[in-house]
C-alpha positions in Angstrom: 84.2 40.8 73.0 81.3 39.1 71.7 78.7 41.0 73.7 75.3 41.6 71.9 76.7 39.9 69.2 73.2 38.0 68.2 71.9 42.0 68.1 74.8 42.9 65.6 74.2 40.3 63.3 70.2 40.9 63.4 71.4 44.1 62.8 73.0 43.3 59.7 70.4 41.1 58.0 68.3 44.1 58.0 71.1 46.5 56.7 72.0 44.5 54.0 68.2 43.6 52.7 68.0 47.3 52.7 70.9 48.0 50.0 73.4 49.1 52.3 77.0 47.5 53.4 77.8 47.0 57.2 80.7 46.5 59.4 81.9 45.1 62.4 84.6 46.4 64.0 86.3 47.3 67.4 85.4 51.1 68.5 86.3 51.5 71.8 89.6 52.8 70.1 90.4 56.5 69.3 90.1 57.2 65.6 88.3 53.6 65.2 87.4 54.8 61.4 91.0 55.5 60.6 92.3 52.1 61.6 89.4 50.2 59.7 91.1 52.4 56.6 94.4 51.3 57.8 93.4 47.7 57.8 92.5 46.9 61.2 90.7 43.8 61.6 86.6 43.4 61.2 83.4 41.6 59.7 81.7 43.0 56.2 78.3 42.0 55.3 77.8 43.0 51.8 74.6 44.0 50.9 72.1 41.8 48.8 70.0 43.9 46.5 70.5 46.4 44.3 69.3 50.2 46.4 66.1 50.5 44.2 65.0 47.4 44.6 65.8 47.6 48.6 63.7 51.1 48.7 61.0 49.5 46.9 61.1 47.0 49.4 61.6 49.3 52.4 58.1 51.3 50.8 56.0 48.4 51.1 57.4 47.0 54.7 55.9 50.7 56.2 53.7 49.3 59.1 52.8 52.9 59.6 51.4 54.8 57.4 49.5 58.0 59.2 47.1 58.0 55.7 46.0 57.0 52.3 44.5 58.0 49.4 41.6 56.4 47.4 41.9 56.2 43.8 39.4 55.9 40.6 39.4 52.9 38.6 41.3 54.6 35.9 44.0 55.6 38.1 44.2 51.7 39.8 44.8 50.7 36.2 47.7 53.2 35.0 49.1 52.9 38.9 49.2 48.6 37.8 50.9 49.1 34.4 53.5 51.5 35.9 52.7 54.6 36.1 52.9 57.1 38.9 49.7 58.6 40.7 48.5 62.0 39.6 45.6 63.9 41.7 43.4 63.5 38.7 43.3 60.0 40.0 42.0 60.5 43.7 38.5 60.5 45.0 39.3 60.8 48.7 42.0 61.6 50.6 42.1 59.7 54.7 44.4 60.7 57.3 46.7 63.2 58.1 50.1 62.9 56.5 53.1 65.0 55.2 55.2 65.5 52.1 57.6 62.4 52.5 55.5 60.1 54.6 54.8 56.8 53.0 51.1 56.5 52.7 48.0 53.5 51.3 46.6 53.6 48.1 43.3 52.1 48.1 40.8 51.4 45.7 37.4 52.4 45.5 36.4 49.8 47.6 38.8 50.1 50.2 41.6 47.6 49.2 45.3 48.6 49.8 46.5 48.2 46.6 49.4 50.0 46.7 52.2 51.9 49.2 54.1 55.8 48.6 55.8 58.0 49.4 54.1 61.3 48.9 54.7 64.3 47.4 51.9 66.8 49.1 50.5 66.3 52.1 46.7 65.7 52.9 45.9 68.6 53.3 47.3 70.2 50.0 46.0 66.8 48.3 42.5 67.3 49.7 42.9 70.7 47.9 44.4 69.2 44.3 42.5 65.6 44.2 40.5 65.6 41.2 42.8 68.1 39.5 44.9 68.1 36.4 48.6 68.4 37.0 48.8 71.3 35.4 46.1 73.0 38.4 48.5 72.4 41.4 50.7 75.8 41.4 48.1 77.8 40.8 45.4 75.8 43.3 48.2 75.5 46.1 50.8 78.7 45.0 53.2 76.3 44.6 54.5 72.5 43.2 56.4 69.9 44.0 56.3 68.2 41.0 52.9 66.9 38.8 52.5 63.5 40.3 51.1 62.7 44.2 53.2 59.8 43.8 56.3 59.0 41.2 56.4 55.5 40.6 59.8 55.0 41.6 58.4 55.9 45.4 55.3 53.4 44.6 55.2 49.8 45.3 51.6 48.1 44.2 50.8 45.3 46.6 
């Protein structure tokens, strides 16, 4: 049946814009999976970018983002020739967020100038901002890594 089939192909546009293949098949069938291996009929969309690209992409269409960061001069320059975001960088720290939410990166003037995901919460970056990397275990008693925000999780805007 065609039912919802508008839906389904919405559906897919977004799928495949996000890196990832998608099918259409019937599924009302036991063991739906096992005939699609066994060549049943159905629709492929191939996706249309590369996975990095898409999560790059995905980063910086985050409508909600519980937080942000603001960042130094110095740090707005290395985060625009590639670099990722250290807490040496940060000046101020708005929000409440968590380790993995996708959060702004403003400048000292309150531009977005950037979108990540993070790797400390606010709280724990309120405690590190203006640090060097090398502070963070021994400030927090633990470390997920050196950098707030790698820039493979960083999208400038």
């Amino acid at each position: 049946s065609n039912g919802g089939m508008k839906t389904k192909l919405e559906a897919a546009q977004i799928v495949t814009k996000s890196g990832t293949h998608m099918v259409i098949a019937k599924g009302v069938e036991r063991h739906a999976l096992q005939a699609l291996r066994d060549g049943a009929r159905c629709t492929w969309f191939v996706a249309d970018t590369e996975p990095k690209v898409a999560r790059k992409h995905w980063i910086a269409s985050a409508v909600h983002v519980p937080g942000a960061v603001v960042v130094d001069a110095g740090a707005a320059r290395a985060l625009a020739s590639g670099k990722s975001l250290l807490p040496a960088g940060v000046v101020r720290v708005e929000g409440s967020f968590d380790r993995g939410d996708t959060i702004a990166i403003k400048s000292e003037v309150g531009t977005v100038i950037a979108k990540g995901i993070t790797h400390y919460s606010a709280e724990e970056t309120r405690s590190i901002r203006g640090e060097k990397s090398s502070s963070i275990a021994r400030i927090l008693g633990h470390q997920q890594g050196p950098n707030l925000i790698h820039r493979d999780d960083l999208v400038m805007l």
